[in-house]
Structure formats: structure tokens, C-alpha cells
N, C-alpha and C positions, 0 to 999 in steps of 0.2 A: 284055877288060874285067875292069877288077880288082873282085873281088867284097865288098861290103862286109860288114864285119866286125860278129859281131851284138850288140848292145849289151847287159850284163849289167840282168835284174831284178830290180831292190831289192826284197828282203820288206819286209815290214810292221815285224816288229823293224827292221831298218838304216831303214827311212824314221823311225821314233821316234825312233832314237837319233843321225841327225842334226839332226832338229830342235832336241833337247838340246845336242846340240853347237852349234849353231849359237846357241842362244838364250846356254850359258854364253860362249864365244870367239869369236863374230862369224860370218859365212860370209864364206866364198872367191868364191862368186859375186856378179857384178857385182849392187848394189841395182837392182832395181826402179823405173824412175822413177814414185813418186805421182802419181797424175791427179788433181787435185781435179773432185768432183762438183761439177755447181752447187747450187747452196742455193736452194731456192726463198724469196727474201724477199718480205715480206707485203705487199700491194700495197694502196698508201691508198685506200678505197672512200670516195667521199663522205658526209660525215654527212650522214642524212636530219632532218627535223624533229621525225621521233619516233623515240624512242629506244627501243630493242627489251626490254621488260624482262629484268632479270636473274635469273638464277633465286637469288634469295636463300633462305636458308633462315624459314621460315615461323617467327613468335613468336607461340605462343598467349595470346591475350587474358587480363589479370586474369579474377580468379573473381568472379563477381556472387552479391550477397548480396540478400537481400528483404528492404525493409523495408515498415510499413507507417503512413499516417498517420492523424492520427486520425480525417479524411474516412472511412475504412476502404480508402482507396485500395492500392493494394501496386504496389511498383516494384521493380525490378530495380538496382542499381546498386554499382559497383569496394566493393573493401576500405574506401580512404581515405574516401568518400562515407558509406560504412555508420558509419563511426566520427566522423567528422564529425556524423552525423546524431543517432549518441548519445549523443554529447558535447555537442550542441547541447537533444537532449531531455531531460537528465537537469540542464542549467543551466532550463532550461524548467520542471520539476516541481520543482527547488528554489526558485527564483525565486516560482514560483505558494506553494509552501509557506512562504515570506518573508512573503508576500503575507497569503497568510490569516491567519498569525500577528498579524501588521500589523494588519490592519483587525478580527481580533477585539479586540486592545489597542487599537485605537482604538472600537470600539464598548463596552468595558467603561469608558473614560474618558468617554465621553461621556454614559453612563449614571450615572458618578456625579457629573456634573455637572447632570443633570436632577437627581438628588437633591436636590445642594446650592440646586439654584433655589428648589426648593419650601422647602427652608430660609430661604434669603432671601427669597420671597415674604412667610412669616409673619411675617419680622422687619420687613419693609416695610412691613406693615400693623398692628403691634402694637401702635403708639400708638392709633392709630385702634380697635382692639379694645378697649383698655382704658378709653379715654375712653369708647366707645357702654357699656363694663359701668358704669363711673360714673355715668352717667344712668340707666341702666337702676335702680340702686340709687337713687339719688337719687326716680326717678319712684316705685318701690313708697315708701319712708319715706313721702312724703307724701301718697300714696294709703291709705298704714296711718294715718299724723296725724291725715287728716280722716274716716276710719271713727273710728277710737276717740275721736273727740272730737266729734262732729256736734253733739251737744246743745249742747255749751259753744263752739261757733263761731258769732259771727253770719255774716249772709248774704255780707257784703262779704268777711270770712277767706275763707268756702268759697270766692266768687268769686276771691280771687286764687290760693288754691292752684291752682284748677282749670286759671288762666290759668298758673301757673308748669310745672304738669304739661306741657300742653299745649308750652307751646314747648321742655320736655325733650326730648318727643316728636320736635318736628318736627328737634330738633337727632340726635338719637340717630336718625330715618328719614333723614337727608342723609348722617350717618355710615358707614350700613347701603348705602346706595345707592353709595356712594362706592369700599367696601370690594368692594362686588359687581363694580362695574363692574372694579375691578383683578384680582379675581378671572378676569372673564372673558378677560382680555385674557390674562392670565397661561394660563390652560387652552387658548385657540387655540395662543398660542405652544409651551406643553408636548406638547401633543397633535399638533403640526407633527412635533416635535422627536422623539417618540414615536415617531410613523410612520414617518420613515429609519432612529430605531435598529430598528425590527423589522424594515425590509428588510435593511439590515446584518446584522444576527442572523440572517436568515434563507441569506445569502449565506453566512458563516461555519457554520451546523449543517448546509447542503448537503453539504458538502466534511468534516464531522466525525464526522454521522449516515449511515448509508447509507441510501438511499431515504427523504430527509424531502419533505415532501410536508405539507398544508394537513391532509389527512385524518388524517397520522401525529401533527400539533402537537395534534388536536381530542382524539386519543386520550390524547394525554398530558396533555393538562388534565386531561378528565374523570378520567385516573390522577390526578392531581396534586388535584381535587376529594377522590376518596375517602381521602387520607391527611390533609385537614382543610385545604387553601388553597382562599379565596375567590376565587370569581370574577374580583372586581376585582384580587386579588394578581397572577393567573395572567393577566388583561389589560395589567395595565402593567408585566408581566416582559419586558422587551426584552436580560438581559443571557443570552450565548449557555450561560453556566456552568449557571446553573439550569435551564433545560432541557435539557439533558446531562443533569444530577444527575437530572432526575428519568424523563429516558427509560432511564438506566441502572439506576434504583430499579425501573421495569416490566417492564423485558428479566427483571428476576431477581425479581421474583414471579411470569410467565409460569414463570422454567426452575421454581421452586420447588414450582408447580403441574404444572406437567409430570413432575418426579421424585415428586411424591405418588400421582399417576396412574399412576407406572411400579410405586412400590409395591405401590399394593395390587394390579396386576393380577401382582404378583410373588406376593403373598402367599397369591391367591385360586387359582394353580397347585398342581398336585400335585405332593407333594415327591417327588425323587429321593434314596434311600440313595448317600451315595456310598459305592465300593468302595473295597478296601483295597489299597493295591499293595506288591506283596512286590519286594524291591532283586535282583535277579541272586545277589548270594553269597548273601541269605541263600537264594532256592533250590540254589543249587550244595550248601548243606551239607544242607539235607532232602532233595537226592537219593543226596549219599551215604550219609547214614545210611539211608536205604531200600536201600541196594545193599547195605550191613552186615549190614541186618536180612535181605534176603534170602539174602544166602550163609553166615549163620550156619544159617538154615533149610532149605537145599539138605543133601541127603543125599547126592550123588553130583558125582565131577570133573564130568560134561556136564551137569549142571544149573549146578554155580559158574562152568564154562568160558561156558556160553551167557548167564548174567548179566554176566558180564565183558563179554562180546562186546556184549550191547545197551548198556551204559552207556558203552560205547569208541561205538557207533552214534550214538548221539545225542547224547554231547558236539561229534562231528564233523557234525553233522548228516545223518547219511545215510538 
């Protein structure tokens, strides 16, 4: 039996260096036939009815802003909302400032349209004034005729002048009555007219005055009394300017009385000297002129050494 023959072992170097060879010139040995693996392909699973979420990546919510209304309520809500909102309340508080502007010019026209009425009232009744003063004149002459003349009148003269007085009278009472009654009519209507403009006024000095208030107008009368207006001035002031003018006239005789108050409790203090303050150089030069003076005065090196030494200490602070 023929003995077989033993097969030589490749080192590890020749196994390398056929590889290389092989990868640059091909090899000798017959290729390997490929096996393809199978592939697992994906096998269609029924779509269910719900859909399995995916994990998407999470998008953090806008930033929430506070606002608050004027209820005092407060809310939470987006950027755009916040801006939205303040752009809506700032058209809001101009609007309202439109406003007030508005209806104080319409409460100053209106007031000086009650003026003018009262002007055309007088003129509406002027005729009628003037005629009742012509009887009135008329009635005294012949009331002065038949004094200065009694003796030399007979009885029938006096009886007609008296009859002529008399229906002066009655004409000058129908005139007077006349005048009154227009009067009155004219005073409801003013005094109607009156009463809106002070509610008006009073809408417009809300919003101009801080804290007006029934008690704050009383006090501004009686202010508005003591610098010399009447009653009735300070009742039928409906335009919103002079009460301004004059709560602004009190605001500053209050501060003016308050800073006299501050004086004297300043004045009735005990006084304080004030001190003098010396600038850094100039102490830097009176210390070293004292260091002059002292090392002119030293007698010995370790006394001018040891001044040296303390003014090198305390320029450096030590």
C-alpha cells in the first residue's frame, strides 16, 4: 500500500501572500460557485383600522404669554394672540382718547351755544323791555304832572290822568307778564341744557382729573369761592376747562402750603457746620511736606531710613 505523501503547511506569511496574489492576477483555482442566501422579503401584514403611532419627533408648544383684562381676569395665551391683543388695546385706548377729546369739544361748543342763547333770549325780548321802560317813564311824568300841579288841576284833569296812568299800568303789567313767561320757558329749556352739559363735563374731568368725584368738585368750589367767584358763577360752569383751571390753581396752593410747612420745620432745625473736604493731592503734598519736615529733623540714617519706610507704608497701604 502506497504511502501517502504529506502535504506541505502554509505559514501564515505564504497564506498572506497568496491572497495578494491572488486579489492582484486572479487565482488558479477553480471559483467557488455563489450560493445565493435567501432574503427574507417583508411579508404584507394586514392594515388594521388603527394605525400604530409613529414615533415622531415631539414639537414643543409656542411660548404662552399673560395677559390681563380689564375684568382683572389673566389668561394664558400664543405670541400672536398676545400681540393681537395689544394691538387691539392700544387701538382701544386711542380710540377712547379720540373719544374724550370728541366730547370735550363737543361739550365746550355746546356750552357756548347756551351762551349765545342767553344772548338771543335778551334780544328776543328787547323790544318788549324797552317799551315796558317807556311806560314806566311815561307813568312817573304824569304821576310828577299831577303832584306839581294839584291846585291848578280841576277834578276831571286829575280824573283823566289817573284813568291814563292806570291803563299805562295795565299795559306795562301784560308786558312784564309776557316777558316773565318767556323767561321761564327759556330757564327750563337752559337749565335742561345745563344738566347734560354737566354730565358731559363730568364724563370728560373723570378721565382728565384723577379721582373726581362729587366731594372733590365741592372742594373746588369752595377753592374757586375763596379766590372771589360766585356761587352762581361756579353753578353754571359746565365747560370742563375751568374746572381744570381751577383744580389745578388748588393742587398748587396745597404744594405751596406744604413747601412753607417744610420750611419752617427746616428752619426751626438745628444747624449742621458743614465740613471742609480736602481733594487727595492736595493731602498728598501736606504729607509730603511733613516727611521733609520730618527728615530735615531726624538726626540719624535709622530715624530718616524708618520715615522713609512709613511713608513707602502707607502710600501702599499697608
Amino acid at each position: 500500500m502506497a504511502q501517502d505523501t504529506p502535504q506541505a503547511v502554509e505559514t501564515p506569511q505564504e497564506i498572506a501572500e497568496q491572497k495578494i496574489s491572488n486579489m492582484l492576477f486572479g487565482s488558479d483555482e477553480p471559483e467557488e460557485e455563489l450560493v445565493e442566501e435567501p432574503v427574507d422579503e417583508p411579508v404584507d401584514e394586514p392594515d388594521d383600522d388603527i394605525a400604530e403611532p409613529k414615533n415622531e419627533p415631539v414639537v414643543e408648544g409656542d411660548e404662552l404669554f399673560e395677559i390681563q383684562l380689564e375684568s382683572g381676569a389673566v389668561y394664558e395665551v400664543p405670541a400672536e394672540l398676545k400681540d393681537a391683543f395689544v394691538r387691539q388695546k392700544d387701538y382701544t385706548t386711542k380710540t377712547q382718547e379720540v373719544a374724550a377729546q370728541r366730547r370735550e369739544a363737543e361739550v365746550i361748543q355746546e356750552s357756548v351755544r347756551l351762551q349765545e342763547s342767553q344772548y338771543k333770549f335778551v334780544d328776543s325780548v328787547q323790544a318788549e323791555v324797552d317799551e315796558a321802560r317807556l311806560l314806566n317813564w311815561q307813568i312817573e311824568n304824569y304821576t310828577q304832572h299831577m303832584r306839581d300841579n294839584m291846585a291848578n288841576l280841576s277834578d276831571r284833569d286829575i280824573l283823566t290822568i289817573r284813568s291814563t296812568v292806570d291803563e299805562l299800568k295795565e299795559k306795562k303789567q301784560a308786558l312784564s307778564q309776557a316777558v316773565t313767561l318767556k323767561y321761564q320757558y327759556y330757564q327750563q329749556a337752559a337749565e335742561q341744557a345745563r344738566k347734560g352739559l354737566r354730565d358731559k363735563s363730568t364724563e370728560v374731568l373723570k378721565q382728565k382729573i384723577p379721582n373726581w368725584s362729587p366731594d372733590l368738585q365741592s372742594e373746588i368750589k369752595a377753592f374757586g369761592q375763596s379766590v372771589g367767584f360766585t356761587e352762581q358763577e361756579l353753578e353754571n360752569a359746565v365747560d370742563p376747562r375751568e374746572w381744570q383751571v381751577l383744580w389745578e390753581a388748588s393742587q398748587y396752593r396745597k404744594l405751596q402750603a406744604g413747601k412753607s410747612a417744610a420750611i419752617h420745620k427746616v428752619q426751626g432745625a438745628p444747624q449742621i457746620k458743614p465740613k471742609s473736604r480736602r481733594s487727595p493731592a492736595q493731602d498728598a503734598v501736606t504729607n509730603r511736606l511733613n516727611v521733609h519736615k520730618r527728615l530735615k529733623s531726624s538726626n540719624s540714617s535709622q530715624q530718616k531710613a524708618e520715615i522713609i519706610q512709613d511713608d513707602i507704608a502707607r502710600r501702599l497701604g499697608l
